[in-house]
N, C-alpha and C positions, 0 to 999 in steps of 0.2 A: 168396368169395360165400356158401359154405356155413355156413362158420365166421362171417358175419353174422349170415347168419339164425336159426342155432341161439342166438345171444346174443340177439336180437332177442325168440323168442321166450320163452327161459330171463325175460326181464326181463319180457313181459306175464302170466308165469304168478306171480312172485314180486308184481305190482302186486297181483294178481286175489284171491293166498291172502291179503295186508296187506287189502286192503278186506272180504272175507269174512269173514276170521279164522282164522287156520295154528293147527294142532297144538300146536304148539312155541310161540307167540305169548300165545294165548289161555288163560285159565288157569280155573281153578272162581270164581264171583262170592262175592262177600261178603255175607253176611246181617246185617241191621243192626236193632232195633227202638227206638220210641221210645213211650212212656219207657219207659226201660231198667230196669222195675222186675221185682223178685223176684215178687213177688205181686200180683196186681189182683182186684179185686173185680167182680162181675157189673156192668154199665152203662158201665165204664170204656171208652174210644176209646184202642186200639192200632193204631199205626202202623207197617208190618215193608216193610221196602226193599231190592232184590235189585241190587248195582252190579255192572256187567260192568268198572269201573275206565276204560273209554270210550266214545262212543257207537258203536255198529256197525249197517250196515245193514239192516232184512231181518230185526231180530229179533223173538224170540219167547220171552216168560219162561214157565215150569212151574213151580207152584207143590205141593209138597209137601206135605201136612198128617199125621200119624202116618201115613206110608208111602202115602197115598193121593192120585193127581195131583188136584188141583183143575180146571177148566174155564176158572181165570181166566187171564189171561193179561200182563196189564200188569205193569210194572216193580217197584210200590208197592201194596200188599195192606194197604186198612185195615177194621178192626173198629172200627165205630161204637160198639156200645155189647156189651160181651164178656158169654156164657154160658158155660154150662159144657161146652158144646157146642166150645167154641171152645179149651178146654184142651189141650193136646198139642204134639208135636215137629215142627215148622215146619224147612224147604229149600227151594232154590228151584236151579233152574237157567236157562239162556239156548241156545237154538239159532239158528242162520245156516241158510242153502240148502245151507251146504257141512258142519255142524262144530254139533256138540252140546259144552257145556262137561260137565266132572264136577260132585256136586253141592254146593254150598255147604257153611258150618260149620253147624252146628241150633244152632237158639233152643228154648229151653224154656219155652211160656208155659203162669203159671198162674192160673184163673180159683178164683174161689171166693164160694161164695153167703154172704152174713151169716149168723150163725148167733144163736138166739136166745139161747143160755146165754150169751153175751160181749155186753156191752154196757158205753160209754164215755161218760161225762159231762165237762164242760169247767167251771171257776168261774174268773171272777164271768161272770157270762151277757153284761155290758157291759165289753167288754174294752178300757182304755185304754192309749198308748202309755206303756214302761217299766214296766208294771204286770206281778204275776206270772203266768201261766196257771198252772193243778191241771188235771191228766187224771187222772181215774179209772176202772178197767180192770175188769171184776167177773165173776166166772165164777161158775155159777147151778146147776150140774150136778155130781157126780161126787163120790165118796171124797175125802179127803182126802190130800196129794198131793204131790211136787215139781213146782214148774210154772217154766216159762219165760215170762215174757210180753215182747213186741216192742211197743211203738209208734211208727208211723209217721206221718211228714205227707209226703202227696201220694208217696207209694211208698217211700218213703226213710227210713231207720230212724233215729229221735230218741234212743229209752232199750231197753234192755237189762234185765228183770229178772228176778231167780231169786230165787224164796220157796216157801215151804209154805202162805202165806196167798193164798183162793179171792180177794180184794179187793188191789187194789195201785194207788198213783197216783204220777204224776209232775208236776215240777215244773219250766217253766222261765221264770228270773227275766227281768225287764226286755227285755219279748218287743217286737218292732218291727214295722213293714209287710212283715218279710219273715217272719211270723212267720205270717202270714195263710195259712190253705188247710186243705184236709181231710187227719181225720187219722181214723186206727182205732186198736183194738189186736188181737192174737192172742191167744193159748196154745198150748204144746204142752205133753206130758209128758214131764219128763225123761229118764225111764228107756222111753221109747217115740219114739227121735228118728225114724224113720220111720213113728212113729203119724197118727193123724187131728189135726189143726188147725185150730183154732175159729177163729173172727175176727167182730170186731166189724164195724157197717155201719158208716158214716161219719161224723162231727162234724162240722159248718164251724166253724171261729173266724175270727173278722175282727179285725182289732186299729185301733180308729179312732186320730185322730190326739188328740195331748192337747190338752185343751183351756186349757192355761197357755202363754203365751210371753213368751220373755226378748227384748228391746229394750237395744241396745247406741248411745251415742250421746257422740261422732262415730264415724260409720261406719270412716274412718281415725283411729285413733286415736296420737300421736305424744307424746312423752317431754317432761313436764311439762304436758298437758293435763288435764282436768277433766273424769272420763268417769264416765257414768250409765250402770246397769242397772234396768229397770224391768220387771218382773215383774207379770202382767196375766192376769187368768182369763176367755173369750170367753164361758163356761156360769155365771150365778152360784148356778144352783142345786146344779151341783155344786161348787164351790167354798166356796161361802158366807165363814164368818168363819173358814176353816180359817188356821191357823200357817203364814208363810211365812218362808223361809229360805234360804240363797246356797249355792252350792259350786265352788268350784277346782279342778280337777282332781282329784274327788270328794273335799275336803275341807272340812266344812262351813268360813264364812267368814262372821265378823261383820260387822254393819254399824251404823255410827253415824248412819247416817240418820234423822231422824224420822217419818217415812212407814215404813211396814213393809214394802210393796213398791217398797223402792227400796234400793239397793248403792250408795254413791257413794266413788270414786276422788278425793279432793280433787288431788293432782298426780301422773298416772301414772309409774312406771319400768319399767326393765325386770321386773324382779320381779313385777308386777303381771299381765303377758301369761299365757296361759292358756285353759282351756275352763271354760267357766262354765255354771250351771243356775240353776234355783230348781225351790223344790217347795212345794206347798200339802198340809198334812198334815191328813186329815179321822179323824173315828173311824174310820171303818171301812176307807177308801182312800185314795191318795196319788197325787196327782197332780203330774207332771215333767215341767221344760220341754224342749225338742234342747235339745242343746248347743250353745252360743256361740260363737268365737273371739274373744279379745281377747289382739292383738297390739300390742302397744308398739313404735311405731317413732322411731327416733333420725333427725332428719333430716340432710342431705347438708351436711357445711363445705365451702368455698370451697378449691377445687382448687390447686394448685400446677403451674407448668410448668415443661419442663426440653429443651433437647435435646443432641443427640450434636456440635452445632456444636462448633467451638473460637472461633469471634470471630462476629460480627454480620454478616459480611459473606457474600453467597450469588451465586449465578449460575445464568443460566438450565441448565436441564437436572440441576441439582445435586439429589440423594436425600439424605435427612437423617431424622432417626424423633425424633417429638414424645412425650412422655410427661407423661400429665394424674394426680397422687393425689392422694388424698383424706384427711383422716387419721382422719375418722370419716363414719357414715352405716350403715344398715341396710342390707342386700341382700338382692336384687341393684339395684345401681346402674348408671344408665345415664353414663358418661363421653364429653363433648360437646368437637369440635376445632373452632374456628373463625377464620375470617381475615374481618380487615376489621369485626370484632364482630358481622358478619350472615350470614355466609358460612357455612354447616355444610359442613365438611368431611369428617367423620367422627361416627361415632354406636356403640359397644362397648361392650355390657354383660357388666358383672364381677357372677360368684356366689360367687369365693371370694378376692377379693383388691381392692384399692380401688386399685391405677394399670390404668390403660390403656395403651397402645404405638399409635400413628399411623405411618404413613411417608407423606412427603409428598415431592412431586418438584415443583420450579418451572416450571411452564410456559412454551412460547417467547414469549408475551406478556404476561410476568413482568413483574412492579415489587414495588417496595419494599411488604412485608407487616410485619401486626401479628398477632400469633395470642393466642387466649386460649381458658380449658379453661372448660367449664361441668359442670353432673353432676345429675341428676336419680334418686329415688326413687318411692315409692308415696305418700308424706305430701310432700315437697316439691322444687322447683327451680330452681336458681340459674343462672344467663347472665350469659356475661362478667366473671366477679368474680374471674381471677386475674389476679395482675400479665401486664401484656402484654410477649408476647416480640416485639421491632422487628426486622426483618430488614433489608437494607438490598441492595439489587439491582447489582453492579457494575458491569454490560452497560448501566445506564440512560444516557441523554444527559446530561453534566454533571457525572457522577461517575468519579471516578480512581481506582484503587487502591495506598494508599502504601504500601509495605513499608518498615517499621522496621526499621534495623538500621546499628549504629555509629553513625556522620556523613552514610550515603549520603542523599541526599534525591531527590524525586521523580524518574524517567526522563527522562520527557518536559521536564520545565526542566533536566536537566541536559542531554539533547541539545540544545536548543535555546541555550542558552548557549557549548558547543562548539564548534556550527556558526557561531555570529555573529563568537566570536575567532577561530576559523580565516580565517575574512573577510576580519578586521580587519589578521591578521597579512600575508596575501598583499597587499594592498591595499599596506603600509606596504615589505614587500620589494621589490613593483615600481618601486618611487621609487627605494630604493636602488640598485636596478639601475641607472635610467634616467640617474642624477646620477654613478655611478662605470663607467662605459663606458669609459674610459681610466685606467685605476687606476694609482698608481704604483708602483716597486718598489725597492729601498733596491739595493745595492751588491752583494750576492749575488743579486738577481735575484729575491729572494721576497714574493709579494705580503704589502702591510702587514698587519701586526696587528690596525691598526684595522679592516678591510674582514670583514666577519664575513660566512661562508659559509651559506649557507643550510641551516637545520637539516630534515632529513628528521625527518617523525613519528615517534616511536615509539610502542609499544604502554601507555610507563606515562603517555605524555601522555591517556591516556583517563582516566587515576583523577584530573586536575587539579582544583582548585577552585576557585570561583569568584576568589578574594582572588590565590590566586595566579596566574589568567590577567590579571590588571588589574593587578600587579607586570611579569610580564612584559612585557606590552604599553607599561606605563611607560619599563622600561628598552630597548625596543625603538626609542622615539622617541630615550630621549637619544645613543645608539648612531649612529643616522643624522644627530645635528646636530652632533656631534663629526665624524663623518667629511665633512662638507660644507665646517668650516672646515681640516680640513687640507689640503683639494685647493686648496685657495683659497689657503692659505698656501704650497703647492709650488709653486702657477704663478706668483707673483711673484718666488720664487728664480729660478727658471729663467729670466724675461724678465731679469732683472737680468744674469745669467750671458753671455745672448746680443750685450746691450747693450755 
């Protein structure tokens, strides 16, 4: 009883330290911030989050700041809009009723005011998609000099440069919607890596969308069709009578069209598929459309069937596996099983090969089936166009199964033929019998010749054929009309004898 209790409560102390949080269990939290940048600028919203790795109850976050406890106490510590006040080395910890954790990894965050000798321009002021941005980076102060300059979008470093020139710009081409956000630049001095660092305030660039677009038509487009591209500017003041022109997979591409904005495909091929654009070429700016897809697809031929049968004939419960190919068609192709020509059995789509594999099993209220493959892609589909496969059910009402082989013919009429001569043959002995009940016997005492013994079956009378059971049976009558006249002709010797 002793030895219970102490388990007993050995187990509510282990329950008690798991919901609290043991020593051994509980570990220092994780400091995590967002965004995760090197440098922010004054105004910026940081986000700094303290995971204990599970929720625990009872607790209580301490918040760290250059060695100094803060008053706050929640999980998640954010700075709305950062000073310089707000610079320094950031820990955090968590306590329970019972258990204080160690403290965190430290974050290093750092603020910085814009400085007025750094300043950053952006060209063209209307920034269209695909078109280049220029940032320009310019330092307004100091000796002449090795410098470093950094620029960044949205904290995250773009370009990397090292010159002796107070002025530097960067460039990057065929900029998109994700190209959009604030950006700055720095300086440091080379030969001062732990000096003071300037930094620009902020730029927004927005990158709108372009105002050309390419028109593809038919939207599926399939091998030997007749497919347009029409190139179309929404702004005509910024377009105006600029030059337009096609590209392939950035290759420009003639066109025979007489329309200027139009590409036409008189009968597509393969060759033809592709990513496509147009551009409107002005003096001073260039305007590009997204890009297109034009995919040439081959449609689906009429499948073939095939199965693992060896003859047409099937029975219920019987497994067998159907196979539908194709011998051309774009993929991926769906390959269709069916019975009956309406029945869908099966439905398998191939991405890298044009048969399908079916296994189909005859149900117990089976009959005779027709199966046929169909096969469908993204441009076209075909039902019921292969040769159909006829099954033929052997379990139905009215159908037999003949097995070929030599001369044998079917079971059942040969039993039944069997049975009828055997009949006929007992039928025609019991006569014999009845007619020679006193048989006679020659001089030694041994019954006649003619009186023929009744034959016991044997096992090769089952291989007989018909021709020769209606031989036998022939000679079986003449057998008994011979022996009716010679009884006939013994009994008038013998009266004569008497006489």
């Amino acid at each position: 009883m002793e030895i219970f209790s102490a388990l007993l409560l050995l187990e509510q102390v282990m329950i008690l330290q798991i919901r609290e949080g043991s020593s051994v269990e509980i570990g220092a939290p994780v400091l995590t911030m967002e965004p995760m940048w090197d440098r922010f600028l004054t105004g910026d919203r940081i986000t700094l989050s303290c995971n204990a790795g599970r929720e625990l109850r009872s607790t209580t976050y301490n918040w760290i700041v250059n060695k100094t406890t803060k008053e706050f106490r929640e999980k998640t510590y954010i700075i709305e809009a950062a000073t310089k006040e707000d610079d320094g080395e950031y820990r955090c910890q968590y306590s329970t009723s019972a258990h204080t954790t160690p403290y965190s990894n430290s974050i290093l965050v750092r603020v910085s005011s814009p400085d007025s000798l750094m300043s950053i321009e952006s060209e063209p002021e209307a920034l269209w998609y695909a078109q280049t941005l220029k940032l320009s980076c310019k330092f307004t102060f100091g000796p002449q000099d090795e410098f470093i300059y950094l620029f960044y979008r949205e904290g995250s470093v773009v370009a990397e440069i090292q010159t002796r020139n107070k002025s530097v710009s960067f460039e990057k081409e065929r900029v998109t919607s994700e190209d959009t956000g604030r950006y700055r630049c720095q300086m440091q001095f080379v030969k001062y890596p732990k000096g003071p660092v300037y930094t620009s305030a902020y730029k927004h660039v927005n990158v709108q969308e372009s105002p050309v677009r390419l028109q593809v038509n038919p939207r599926l487009q399939r091998a030997g069709d007749s497919i347009t591209l029409n190139c179309t500017c929404a702004q005509d003041h910024l377009c105006g009578r600029g030059h337009i022109s096609f590209s392939r997979n950035e290759i420009i591409v003639s066109s025979d069209s007489e329309s200027h904005n139009i590409y036409h495909i008189q009968e597509a091929t393969l060759m033809d598929s592709g990513w496509y654009r147009c551009m409107v070429f002005q003096k001073l700016s260039t305007f590009m459309s997204l890009p297109v897809e034009v995919t040439v697809q081959i449609p689906v031929s009429c499948p073939s069937i095939n199965s693992d049968l060896k003859g047409s004939t099937i029975s219920i419960g019987d497994r067998f596996t159907i196979q539908c190919t194709l011998e051309r068609g774009t993929l991926p192709i769906n390959l269709l099983l069916y019975r009956h020509h309406h029945e869908l059995l099966g439905n398998t789509t191939v991405i890298d090969s044009r048969t399908a594999t079916f296994h189909v099993t005859v149900p117990s209220e089976g009959e005779d089936a027709v199966y046929t493959c169909g096969a469908e892609n993204a441009v076209t589909r075909v039902v019921n166009c292969s040769e159909p496969l006829t099954l033929t059910l052997s379990d139905s009402p009215g159908n037999f199964a003949l097995i070929v082989g030599g001369s044998a013919v079917a079971a059942v009429l040969l039993t039944f033929l069997l049975l009828f001569a055997v009949c006929r043959l007992r039928q025609k002995e019991g006569i014999q019998d009845i007619s020679n009940s006193q048989p006679s016997r020659d001089d030694n005492g041994s019954t006649s010749d003619h009186i023929r013994a009744r034959r016991e079956p044997r096992e090769a009378d089952s291989h007989v054929t018909y021709a020769s059971l209606m031989h036998l049976e022939r000679t079986r009558d003449q057998d008994i009309r011979a022996g009716r006249q010679e009884d006939n002709g013994s009994s008038i010797y013998q009266n004569i004898r008497r006489s």
